[in-house]
Backbone bond lengths (Angstrom), bond angles and torsions (degrees), N, CA, C in turn:
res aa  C-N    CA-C-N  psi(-1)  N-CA   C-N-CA  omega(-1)  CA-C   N-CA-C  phi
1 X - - - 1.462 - - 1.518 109.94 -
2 X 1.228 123.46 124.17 1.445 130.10 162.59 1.703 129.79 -79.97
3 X 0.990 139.86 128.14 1.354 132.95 -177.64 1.737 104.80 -87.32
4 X 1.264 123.03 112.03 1.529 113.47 -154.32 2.005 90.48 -104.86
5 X 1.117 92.08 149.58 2.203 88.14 175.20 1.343 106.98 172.46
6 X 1.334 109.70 132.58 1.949 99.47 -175.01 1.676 76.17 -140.30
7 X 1.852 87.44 126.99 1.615 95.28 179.63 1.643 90.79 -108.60
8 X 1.741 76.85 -132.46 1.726 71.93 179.98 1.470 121.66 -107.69
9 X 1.670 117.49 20.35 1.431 127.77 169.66 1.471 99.29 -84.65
10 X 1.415 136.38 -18.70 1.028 141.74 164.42 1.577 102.48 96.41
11 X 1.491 109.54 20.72 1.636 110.58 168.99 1.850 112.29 -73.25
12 X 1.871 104.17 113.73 0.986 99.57 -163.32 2.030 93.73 -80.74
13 X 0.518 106.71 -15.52 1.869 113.00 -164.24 1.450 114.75 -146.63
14 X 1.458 137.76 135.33 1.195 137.13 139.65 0.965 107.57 -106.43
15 X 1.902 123.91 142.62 0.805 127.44 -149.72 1.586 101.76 -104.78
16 X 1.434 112.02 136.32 1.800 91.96 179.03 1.830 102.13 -106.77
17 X 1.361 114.42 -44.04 1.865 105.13 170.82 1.512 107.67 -48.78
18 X 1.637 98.67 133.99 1.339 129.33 168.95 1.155 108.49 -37.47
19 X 1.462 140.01 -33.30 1.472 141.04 177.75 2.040 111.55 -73.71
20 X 1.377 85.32 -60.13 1.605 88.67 177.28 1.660 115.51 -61.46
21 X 1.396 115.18 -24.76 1.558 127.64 173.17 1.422 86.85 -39.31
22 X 1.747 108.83 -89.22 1.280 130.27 -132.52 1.941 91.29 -73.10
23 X 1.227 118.06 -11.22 1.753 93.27 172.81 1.705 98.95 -89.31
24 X 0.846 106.87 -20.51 1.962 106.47 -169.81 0.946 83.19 -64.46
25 X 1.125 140.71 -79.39 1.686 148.64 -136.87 1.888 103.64 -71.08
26 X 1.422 93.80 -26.80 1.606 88.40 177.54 1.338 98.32 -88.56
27 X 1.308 151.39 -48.29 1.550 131.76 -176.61 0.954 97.91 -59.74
28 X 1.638 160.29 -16.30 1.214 146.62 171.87 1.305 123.47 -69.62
29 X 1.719 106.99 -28.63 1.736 99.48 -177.14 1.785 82.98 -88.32
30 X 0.919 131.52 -28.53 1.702 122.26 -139.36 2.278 86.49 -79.81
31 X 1.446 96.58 -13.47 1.422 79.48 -171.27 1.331 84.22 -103.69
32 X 1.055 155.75 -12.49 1.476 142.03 -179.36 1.950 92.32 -77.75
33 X 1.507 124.81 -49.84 1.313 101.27 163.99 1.226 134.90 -47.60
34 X 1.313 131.38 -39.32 1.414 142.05 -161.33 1.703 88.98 -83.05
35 X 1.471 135.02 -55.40 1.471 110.24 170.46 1.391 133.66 -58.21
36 X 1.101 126.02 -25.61 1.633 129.63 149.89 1.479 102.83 -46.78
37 X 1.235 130.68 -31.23 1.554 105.01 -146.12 1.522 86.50 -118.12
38 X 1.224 128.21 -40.85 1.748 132.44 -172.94 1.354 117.70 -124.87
39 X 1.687 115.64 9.97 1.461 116.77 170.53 1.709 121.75 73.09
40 X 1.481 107.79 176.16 1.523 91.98 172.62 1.433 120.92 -72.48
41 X 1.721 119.82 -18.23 1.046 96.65 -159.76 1.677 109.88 -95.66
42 X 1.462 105.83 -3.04 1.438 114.57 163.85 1.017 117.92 -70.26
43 X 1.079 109.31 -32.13 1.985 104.21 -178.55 1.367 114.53 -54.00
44 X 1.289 96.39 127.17 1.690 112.13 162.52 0.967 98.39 -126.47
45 X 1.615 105.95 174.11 1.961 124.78 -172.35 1.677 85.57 -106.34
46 X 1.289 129.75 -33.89 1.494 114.56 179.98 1.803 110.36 -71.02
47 X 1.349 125.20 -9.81 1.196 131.73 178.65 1.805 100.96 -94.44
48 X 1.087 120.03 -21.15 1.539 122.50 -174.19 1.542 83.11 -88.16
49 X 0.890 111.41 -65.82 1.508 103.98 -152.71 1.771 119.82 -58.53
50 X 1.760 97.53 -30.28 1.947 105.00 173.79 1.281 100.62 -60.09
51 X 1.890 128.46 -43.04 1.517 123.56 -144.03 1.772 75.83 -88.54
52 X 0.941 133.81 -26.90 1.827 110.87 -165.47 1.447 112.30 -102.74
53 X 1.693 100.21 6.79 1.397 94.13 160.44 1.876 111.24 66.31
54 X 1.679 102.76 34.63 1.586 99.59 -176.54 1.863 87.09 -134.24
55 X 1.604 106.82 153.61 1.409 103.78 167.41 1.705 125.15 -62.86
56 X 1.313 110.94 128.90 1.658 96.57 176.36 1.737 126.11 -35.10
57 X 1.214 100.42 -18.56 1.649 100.94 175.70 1.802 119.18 -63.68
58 X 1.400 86.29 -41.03 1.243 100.23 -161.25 1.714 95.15 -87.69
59 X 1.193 143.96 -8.45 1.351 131.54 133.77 1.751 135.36 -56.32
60 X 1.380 106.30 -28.54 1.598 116.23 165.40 1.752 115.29 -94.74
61 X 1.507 103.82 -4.96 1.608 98.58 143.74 0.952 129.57 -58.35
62 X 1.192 131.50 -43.32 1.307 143.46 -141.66 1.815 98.35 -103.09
63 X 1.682 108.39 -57.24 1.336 128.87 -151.77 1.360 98.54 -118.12
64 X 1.428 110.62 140.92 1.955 105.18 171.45 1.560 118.07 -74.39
65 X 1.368 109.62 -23.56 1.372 139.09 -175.22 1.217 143.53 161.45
66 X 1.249 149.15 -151.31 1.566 122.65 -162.79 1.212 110.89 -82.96
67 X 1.688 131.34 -40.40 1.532 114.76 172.89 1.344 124.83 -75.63
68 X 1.700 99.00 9.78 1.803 100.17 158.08 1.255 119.68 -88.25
69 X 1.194 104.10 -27.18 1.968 114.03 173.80 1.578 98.87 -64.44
70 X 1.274 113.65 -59.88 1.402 120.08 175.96 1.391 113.03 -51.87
71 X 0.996 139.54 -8.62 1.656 131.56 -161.61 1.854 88.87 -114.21
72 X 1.214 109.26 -15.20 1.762 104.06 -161.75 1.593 82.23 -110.77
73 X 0.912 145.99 -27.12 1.726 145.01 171.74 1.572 99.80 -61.19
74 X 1.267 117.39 -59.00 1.767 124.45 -173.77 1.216 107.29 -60.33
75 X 1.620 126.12 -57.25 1.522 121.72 172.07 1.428 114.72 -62.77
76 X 1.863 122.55 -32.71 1.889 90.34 159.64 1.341 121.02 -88.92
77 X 1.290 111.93 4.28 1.572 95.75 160.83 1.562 122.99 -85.56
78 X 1.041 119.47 0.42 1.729 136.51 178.85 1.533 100.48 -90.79
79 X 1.539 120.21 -46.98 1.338 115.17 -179.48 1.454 112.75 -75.23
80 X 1.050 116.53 -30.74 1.383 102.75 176.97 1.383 119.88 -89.12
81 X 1.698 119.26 -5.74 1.705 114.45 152.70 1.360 115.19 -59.79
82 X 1.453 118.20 -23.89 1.699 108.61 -136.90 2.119 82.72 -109.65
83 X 1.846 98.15 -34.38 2.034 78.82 147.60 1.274 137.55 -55.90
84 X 1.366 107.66 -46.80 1.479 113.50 -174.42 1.654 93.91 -50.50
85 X 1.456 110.16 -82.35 1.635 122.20 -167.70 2.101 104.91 -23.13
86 X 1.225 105.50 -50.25 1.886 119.30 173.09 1.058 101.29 -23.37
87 X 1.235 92.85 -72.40 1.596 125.45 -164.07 1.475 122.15 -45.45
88 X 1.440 104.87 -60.74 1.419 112.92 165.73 1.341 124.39 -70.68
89 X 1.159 120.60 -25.23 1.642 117.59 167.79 1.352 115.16 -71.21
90 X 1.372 127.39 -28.83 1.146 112.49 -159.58 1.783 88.51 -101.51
91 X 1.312 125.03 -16.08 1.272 106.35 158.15 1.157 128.34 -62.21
92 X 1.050 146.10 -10.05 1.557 164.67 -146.07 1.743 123.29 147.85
93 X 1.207 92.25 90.46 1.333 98.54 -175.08 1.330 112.31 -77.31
94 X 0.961 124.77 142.40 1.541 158.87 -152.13 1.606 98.11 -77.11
95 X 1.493 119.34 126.93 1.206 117.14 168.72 1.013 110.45 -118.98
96 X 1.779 147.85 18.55 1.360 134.91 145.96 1.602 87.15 -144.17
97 X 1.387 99.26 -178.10 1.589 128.74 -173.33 1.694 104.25 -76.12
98 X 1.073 116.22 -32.15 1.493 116.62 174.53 2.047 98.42 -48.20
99 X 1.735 100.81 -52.37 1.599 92.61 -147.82 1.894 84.90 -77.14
100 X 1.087 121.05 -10.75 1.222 108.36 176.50 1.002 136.73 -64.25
101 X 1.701 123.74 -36.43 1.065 139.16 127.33 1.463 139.91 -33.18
102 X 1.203 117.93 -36.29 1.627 125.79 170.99 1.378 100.90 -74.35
103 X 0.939 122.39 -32.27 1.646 115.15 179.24 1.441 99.37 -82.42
104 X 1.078 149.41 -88.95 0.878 161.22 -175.08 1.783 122.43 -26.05
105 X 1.449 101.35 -36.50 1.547 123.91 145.80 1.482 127.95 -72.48
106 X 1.632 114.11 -52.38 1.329 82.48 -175.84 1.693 102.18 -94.86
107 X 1.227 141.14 38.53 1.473 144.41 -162.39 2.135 81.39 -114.93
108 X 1.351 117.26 -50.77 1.536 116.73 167.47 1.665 120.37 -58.29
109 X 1.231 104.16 -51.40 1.803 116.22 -178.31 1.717 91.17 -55.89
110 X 1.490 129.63 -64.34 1.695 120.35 169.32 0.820 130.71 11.76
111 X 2.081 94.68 -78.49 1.344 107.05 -170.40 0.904 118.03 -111.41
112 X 1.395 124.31 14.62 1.511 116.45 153.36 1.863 110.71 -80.97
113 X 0.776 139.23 -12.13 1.425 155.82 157.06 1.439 124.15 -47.21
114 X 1.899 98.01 -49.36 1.834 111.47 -154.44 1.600 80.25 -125.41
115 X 1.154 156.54 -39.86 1.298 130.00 -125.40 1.811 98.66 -130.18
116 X 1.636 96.65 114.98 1.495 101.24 -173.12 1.987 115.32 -44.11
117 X 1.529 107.93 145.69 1.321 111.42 170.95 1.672 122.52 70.96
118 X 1.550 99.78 -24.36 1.387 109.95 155.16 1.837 130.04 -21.29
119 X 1.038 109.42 -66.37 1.212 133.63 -163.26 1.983 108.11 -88.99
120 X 1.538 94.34 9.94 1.249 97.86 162.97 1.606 101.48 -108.09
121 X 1.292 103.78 -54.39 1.537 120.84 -144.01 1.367 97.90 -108.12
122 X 1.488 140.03 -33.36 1.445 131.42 -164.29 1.612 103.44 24.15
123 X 1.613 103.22 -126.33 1.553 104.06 -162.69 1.358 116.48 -97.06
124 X 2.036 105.82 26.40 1.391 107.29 173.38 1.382 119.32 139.30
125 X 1.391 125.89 155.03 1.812 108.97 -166.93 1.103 88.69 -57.88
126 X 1.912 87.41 172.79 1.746 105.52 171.94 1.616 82.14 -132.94
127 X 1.334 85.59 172.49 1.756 98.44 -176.89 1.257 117.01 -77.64
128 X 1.579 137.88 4.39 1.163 127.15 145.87 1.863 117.17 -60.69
129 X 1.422 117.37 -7.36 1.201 108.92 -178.00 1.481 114.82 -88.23
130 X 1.721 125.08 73.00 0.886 142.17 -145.93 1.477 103.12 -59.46
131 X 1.564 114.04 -41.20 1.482 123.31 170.00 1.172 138.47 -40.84
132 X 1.559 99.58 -41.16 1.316 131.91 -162.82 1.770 103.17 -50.21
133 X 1.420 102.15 157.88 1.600 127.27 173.99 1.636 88.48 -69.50
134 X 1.443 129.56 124.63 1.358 114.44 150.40 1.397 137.38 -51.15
135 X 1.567 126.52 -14.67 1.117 124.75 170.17 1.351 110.73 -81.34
136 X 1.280 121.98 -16.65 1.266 120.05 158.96 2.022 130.85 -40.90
137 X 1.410 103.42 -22.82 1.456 110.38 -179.49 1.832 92.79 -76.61
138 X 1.266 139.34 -25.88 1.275 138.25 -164.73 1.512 110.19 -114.17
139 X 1.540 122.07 35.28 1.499 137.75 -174.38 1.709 98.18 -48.12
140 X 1.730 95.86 -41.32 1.527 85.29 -164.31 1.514 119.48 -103.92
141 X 1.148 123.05 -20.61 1.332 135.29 172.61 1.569 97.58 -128.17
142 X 1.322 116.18 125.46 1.309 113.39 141.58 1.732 163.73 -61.26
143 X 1.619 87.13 5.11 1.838 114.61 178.17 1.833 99.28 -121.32
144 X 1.186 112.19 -13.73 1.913 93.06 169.62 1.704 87.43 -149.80
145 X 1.788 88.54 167.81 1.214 97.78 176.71 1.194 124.90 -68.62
146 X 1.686 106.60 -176.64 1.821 95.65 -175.82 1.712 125.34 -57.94
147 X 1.510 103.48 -46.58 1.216 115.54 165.47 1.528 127.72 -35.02
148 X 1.141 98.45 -48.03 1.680 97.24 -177.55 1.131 131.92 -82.31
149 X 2.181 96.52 -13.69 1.530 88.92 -173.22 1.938 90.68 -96.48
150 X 1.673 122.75 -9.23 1.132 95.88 163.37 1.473 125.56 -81.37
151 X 1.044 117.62 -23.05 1.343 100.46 162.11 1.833 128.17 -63.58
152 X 1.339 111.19 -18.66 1.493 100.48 169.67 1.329 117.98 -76.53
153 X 1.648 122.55 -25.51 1.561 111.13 157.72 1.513 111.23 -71.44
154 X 1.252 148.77 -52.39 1.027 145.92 -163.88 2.341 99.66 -53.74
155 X 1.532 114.63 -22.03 1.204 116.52 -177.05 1.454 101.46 -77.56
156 X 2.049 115.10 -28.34 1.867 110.69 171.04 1.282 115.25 -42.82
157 X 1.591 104.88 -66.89 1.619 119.17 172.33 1.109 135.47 -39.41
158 X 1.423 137.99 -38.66 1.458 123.61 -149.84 1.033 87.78 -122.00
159 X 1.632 91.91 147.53 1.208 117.88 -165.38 1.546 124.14 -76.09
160 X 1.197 135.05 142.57 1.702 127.99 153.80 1.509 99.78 82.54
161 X 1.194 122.02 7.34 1.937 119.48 155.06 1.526 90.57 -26.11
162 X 1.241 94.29 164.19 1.808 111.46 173.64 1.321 103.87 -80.59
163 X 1.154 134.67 125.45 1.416 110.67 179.22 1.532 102.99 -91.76
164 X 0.833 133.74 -7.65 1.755 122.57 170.38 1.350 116.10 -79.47
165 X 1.238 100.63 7.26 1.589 101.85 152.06 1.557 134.25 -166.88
166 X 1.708 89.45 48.75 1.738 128.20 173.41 1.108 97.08 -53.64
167 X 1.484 129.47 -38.81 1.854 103.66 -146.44 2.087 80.00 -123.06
168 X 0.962 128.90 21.95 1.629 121.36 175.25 1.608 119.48 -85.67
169 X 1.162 109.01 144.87 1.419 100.86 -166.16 1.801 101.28 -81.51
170 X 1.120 109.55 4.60 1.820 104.12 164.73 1.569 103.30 -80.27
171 X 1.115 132.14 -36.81 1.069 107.42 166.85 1.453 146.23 -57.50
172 X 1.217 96.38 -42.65 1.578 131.62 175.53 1.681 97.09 -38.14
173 X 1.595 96.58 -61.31 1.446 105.35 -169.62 1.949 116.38 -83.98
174 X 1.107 96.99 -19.36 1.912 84.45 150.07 1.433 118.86 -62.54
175 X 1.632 103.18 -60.04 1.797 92.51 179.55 1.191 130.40 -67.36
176 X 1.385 117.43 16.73 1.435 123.36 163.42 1.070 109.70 -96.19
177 X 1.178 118.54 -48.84 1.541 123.57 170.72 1.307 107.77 -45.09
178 X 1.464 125.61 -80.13 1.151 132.55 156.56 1.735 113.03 -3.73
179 X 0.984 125.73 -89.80 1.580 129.63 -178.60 1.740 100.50 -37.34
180 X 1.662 116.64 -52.63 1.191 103.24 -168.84 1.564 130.42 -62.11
181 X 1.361 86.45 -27.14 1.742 116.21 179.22 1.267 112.13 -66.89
182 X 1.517 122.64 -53.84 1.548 124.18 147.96 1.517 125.67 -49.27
183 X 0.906 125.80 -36.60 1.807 131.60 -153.44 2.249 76.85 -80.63
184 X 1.883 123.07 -47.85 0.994 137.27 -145.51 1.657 91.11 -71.03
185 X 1.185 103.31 -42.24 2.401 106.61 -158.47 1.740 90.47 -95.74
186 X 1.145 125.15 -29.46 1.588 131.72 -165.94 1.915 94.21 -58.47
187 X 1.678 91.66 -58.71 1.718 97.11 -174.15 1.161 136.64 -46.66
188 X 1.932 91.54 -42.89 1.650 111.53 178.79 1.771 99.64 -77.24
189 X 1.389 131.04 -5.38 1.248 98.94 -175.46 1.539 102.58 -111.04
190 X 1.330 107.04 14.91 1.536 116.47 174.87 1.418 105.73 -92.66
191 X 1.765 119.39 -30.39 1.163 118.93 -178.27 1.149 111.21 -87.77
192 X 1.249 149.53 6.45 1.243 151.20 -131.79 2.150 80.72 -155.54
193 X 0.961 131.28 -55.80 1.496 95.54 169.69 2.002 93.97 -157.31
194 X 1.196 88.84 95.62 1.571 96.08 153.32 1.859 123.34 42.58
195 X 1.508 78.33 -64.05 1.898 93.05 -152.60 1.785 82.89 -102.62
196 X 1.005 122.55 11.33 1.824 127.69 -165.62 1.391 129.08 61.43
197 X 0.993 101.81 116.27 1.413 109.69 -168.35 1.438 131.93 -54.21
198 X 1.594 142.14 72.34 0.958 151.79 -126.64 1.860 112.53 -55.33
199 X 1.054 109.55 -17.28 1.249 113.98 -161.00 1.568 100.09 -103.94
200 X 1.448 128.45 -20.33 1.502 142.18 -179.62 1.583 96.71 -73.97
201 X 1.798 97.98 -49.62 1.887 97.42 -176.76 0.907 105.12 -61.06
202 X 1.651 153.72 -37.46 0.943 148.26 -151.20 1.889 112.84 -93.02
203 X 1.160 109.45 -39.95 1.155 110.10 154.59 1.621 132.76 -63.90
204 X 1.295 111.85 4.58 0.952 122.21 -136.92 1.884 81.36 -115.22
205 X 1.461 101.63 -61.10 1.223 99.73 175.64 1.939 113.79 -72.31
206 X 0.876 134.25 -25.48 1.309 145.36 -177.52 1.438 90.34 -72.25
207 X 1.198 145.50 -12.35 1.644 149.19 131.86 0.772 123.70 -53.39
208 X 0.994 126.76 -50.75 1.805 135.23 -171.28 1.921 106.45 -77.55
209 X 0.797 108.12 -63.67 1.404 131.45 168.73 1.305 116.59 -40.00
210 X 1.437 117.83 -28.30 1.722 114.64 -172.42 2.158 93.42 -113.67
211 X 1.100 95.69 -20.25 1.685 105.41 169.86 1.621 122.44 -82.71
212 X 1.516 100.16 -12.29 1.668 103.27 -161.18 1.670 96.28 -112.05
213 X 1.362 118.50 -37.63 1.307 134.54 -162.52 1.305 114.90 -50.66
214 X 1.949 125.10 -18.02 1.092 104.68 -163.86 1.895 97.09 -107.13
215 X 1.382 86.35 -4.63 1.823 94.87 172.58 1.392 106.01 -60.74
216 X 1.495 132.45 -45.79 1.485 129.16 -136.82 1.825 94.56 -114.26
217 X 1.571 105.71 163.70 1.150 109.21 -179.39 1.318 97.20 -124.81
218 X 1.308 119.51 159.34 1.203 134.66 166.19 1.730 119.92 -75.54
C-alpha cells in the first residue's frame, strides 16, 4: 500500500511497502551526496536517479521535482535534529539555558561534520542560495521561512520556557532571532575552518545564552 499526497513540498508519494521505503530513502541520501559533491545548483533528479541506480520515473513518483527532493531531504534532516535534541534531554535534562544550548549546538555542529549534504542544505536554503527556487526558503512550512518554523518546534522541546509567556508573540520573535543569530556565527565558523571553528562555536553559544536567558526560568 502506498500513502499517495502532494502538498505543497511537492511530495508526490511516501512510500509505506518495505520496497518503496528502501528506494525513497536511497534517492534521499544519493541526493544529499550529490550536494556535497556538485551543490544545489548541480543537482539534478536525472543525476540522483543514474547514481541510485533507480529509473527516472520512479524518482518523479515519489518527488514532483528537485525542490521536492530537496524539501523531503530538509524535513529529514530537521527530524532527525529534533531526535537527537529528545534524546539528549531526556537523558539528562537540562537545568539552565546554558546546557540547553550546548546540546542543541553541539547536537547541529555533529551533523554538520558527519551527515552527508548537511552542510549545504541543513533545514533548508538560505538566501545566500542566490540560484535557488524561492519556495525553497519555505522547505518546511509553507507560511514562514525555514528558520522560523524550526525554531517553533525547537520552542515544543526545550525545556522551562516561561510559560506565562509560551504562547506571546515576543517570544516567537526571540526564537527567530535566535535561529537567525545562530544559522549567522554557525556559517562563519564553518567557513573559517571546515570541521568549525571551535572558538566561533563557543562564542556562538555565549550569544545565545546571554539573549535567551531572560526568556527561561529556572
Amino acid at each position: 500500500m502506498e500513502s499517495t499526497t502532494e502538498g505543497a513540498a511537492g511530495l508526490r508519494r511516501r512510500p509505506m511497502q518495505r520496497r518503496s521505503a528502501e528506494r525513497y530513502e536511497r534517492i534521499l541520501n544519493v541526493c544529499a551526496e550529490l550536494l556535497d559533491e556538485v551543490g544545489f545548483a548541480g543537482l539534478t533528479t536525472t543525476a540522483v536517479a543514474k547514481r541510485a541506480e533507480v529509473p527516472i520515473g520512479t524518482v518523479y513518483q515519489f518527488f514532483a521535482d528537485k525542490s521536492a527532493l530537496v524539501h523531503a531531504l530538509a524535513a529529514r534532516n530537521l527530524e532527525n535534529y529534533m531526535d537527537r535534541l529528545e534524546r539528549r534531554y531526556d537523558e539528562a535534562e537540562p537545568r539552565s539555558v546554558a546546557e540547553v544550548v550546548d546540546v542543541a549546538i553541539d547536537e547541529f555542529v555533529d551533523m554538520r561534520r558527519t551527515l552527508p549534504g548537511f552542510g549545504v542544505l541543513d533545514f533548508g536554503a538560505g538566501s545566500e542560495w542566490s540560484d535557488a527556487d524561492p519556495r525553497d526558503l519555505y522547505l518546511l512550512d509553507e507560511n514562514v521561512e525555514n528558520n522560523t518554523a524550526v525554531a517553533r518546534r525547537l520552542r515544543m522541546l526545550t525545556p522551562f520556557l516561561d510559560s506565562s509567556r509560551a504562547d506571546s508573540a515576543e517570544v516567537e520573535l526571540a526564537l527567530r532571532v535566535t535561529m537567525e543569530a545562530a544559522d549567522a556565527v554557525l556559517q562563519l565558523a564553518f567557513r573559517t575552518d571546515p570541521a568549525g571553528d571551535p572558538a566561533l562555536i563557543a562564542e556562538c553559544k555565549k550569544l545565545l545564552v546571554a539573549y535567551l536567558g531572560p526568556y527561561y526560568v529556572g
